[in-house]
C-alpha atoms as a printed R data frame, in Angstrom:
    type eleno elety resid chain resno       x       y       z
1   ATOM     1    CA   UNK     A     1   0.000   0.000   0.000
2   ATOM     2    CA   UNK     A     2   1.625   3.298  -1.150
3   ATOM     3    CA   UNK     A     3   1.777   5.868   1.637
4   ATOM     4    CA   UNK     A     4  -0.952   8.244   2.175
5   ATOM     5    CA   UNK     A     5   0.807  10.771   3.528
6   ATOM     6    CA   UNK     A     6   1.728  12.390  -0.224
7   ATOM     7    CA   UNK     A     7   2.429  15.891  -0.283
8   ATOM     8    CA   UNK     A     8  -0.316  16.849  -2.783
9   ATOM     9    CA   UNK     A     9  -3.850  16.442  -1.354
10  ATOM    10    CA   UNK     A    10  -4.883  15.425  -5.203
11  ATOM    11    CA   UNK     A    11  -2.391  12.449  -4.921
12  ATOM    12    CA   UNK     A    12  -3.732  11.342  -1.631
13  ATOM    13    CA   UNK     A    13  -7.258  11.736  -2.518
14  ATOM    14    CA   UNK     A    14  -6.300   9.068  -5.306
15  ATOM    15    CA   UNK     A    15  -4.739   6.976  -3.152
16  ATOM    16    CA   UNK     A    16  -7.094   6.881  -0.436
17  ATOM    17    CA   UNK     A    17  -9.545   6.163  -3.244
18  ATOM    18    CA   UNK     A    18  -7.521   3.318  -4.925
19  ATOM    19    CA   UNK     A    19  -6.390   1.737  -2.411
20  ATOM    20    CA   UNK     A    20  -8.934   1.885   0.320
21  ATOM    21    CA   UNK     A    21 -12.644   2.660  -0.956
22  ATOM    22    CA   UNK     A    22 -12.395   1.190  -4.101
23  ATOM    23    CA   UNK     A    23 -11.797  -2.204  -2.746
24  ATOM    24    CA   UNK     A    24 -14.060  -1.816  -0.050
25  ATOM    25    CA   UNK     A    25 -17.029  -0.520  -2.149
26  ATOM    26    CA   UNK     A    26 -16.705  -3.388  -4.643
27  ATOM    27    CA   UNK     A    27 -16.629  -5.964  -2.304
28  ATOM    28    CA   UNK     A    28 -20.034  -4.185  -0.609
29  ATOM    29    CA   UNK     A    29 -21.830  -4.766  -3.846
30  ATOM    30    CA   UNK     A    30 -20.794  -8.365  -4.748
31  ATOM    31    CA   UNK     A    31 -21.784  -8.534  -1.162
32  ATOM    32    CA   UNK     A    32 -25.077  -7.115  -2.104
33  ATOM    33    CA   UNK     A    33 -25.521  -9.368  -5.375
34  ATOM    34    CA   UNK     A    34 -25.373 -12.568  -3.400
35  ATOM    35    CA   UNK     A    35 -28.224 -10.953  -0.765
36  ATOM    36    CA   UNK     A    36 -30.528 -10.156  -3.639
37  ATOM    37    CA   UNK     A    37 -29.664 -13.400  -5.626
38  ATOM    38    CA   UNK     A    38 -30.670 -15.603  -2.657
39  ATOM    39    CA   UNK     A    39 -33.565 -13.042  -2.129
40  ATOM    40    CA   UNK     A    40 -35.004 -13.448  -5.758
41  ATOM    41    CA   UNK     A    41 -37.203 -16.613  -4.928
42  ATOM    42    CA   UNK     A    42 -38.226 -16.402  -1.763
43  ATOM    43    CA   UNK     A    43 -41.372 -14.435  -1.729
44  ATOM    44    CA   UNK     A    44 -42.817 -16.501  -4.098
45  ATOM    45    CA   UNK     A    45 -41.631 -19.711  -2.087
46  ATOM    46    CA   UNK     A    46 -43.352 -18.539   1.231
47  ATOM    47    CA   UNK     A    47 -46.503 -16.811  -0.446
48  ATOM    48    CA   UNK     A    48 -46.794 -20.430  -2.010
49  ATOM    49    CA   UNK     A    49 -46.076 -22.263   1.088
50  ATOM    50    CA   UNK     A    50 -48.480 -19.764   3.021
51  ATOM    51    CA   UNK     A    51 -51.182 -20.696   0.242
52  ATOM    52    CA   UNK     A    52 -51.674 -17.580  -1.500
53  ATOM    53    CA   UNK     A    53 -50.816 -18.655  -4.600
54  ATOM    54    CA   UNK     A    54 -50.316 -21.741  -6.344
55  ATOM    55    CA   UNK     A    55 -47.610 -20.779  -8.214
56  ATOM    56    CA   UNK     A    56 -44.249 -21.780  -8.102
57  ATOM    57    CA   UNK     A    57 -40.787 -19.791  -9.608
58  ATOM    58    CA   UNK     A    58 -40.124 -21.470 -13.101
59  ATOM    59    CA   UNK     A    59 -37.067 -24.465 -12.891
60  ATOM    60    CA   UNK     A    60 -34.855 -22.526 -15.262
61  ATOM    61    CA   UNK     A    61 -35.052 -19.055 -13.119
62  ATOM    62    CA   UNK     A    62 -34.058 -21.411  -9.775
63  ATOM    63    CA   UNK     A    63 -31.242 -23.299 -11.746
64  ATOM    64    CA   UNK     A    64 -29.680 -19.953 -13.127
65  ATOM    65    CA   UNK     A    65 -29.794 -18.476 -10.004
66  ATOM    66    CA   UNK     A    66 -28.229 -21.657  -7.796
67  ATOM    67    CA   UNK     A    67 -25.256 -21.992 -10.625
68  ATOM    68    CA   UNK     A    68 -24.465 -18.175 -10.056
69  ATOM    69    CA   UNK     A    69 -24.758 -18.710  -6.452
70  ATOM    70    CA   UNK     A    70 -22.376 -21.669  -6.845
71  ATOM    71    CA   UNK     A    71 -19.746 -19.816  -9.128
72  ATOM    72    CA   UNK     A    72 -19.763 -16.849  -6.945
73  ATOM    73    CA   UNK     A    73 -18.965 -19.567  -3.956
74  ATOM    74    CA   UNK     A    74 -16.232 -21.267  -5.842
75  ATOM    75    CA   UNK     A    75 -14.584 -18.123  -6.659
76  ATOM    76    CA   UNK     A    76 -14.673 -17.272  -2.770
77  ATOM    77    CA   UNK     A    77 -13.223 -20.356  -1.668
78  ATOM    78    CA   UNK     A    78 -10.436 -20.029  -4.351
79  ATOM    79    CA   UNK     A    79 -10.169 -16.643  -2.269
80  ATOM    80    CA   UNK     A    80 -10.626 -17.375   0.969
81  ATOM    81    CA   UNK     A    81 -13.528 -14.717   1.810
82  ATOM    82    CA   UNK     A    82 -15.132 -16.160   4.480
83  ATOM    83    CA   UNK     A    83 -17.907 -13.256   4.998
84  ATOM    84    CA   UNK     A    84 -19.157 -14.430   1.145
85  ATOM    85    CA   UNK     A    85 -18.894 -17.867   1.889
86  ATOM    86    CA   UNK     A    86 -20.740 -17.964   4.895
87  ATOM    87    CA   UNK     A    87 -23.018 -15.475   3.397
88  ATOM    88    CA   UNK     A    88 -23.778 -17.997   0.360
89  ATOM    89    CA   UNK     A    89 -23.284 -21.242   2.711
90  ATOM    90    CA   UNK     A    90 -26.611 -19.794   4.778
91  ATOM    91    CA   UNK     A    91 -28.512 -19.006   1.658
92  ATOM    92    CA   UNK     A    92 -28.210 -22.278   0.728
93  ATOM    93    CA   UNK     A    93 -28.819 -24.015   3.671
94  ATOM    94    CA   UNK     A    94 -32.664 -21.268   3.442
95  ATOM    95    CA   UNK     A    95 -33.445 -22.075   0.088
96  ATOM    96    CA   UNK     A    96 -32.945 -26.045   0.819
97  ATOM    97    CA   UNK     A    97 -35.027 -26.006   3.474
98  ATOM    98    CA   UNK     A    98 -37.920 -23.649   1.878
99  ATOM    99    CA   UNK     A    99 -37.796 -26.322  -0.873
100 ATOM   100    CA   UNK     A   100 -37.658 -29.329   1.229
101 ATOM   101    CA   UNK     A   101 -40.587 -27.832   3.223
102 ATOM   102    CA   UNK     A   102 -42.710 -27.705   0.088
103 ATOM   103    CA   UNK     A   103 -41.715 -30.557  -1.384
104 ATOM   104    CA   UNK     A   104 -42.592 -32.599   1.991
105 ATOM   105    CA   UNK     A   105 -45.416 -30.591   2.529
């Protein structure tokens, strides 16, 4: 990490911004993806399990989403991020058991 204590504020501002935010906002919004990825079925799974509808989310939409779910959990055990693989590791373990408590229903 280059020093930020640069003599020219512009230099440090790009620093600090390299080095520090940047990183820190990216990994925020991968963070976010994986939230809203594991979100994206479950309303429809619990307004189906509550018996408002009688719908179910298509196979193909599920199946995208769990082989992005399982790419973006590869590529954090290849990094060792443990907040994203916990993060995905507990979405899984909700969606299996939404699904195993329809399909056993």
């Amino acid at each position: 990490m280059r020093e930020l204590f640069v003599s020219d504020p512009k230099q440090r501002i790009a620093v600090l911004f390299s080095e520090v935010l940047k990183p820190g906002i990216a990994d925020t919004l991968v963070w976010a993806g994986i939230i809203l990825l594991h979100a994206a079925t479950v309303p429809s799974l619990l307004a189906y399990m509550a018996g408002i509808t009688d719908k179910l989310p298509s196979v193909d939409i599920i199946l995208f989403m769990w082989a992005s779910l399982l790419l973006f959990f590869i590529k954090a055990a290849i990094m060792r991020d443990m907040v994203n693989l916990i993060t995905i590791g507990i979405g899984f373990s909700v969606q299996a058991t939404l699904m195993a408590l329809i399909l056993f229903k």
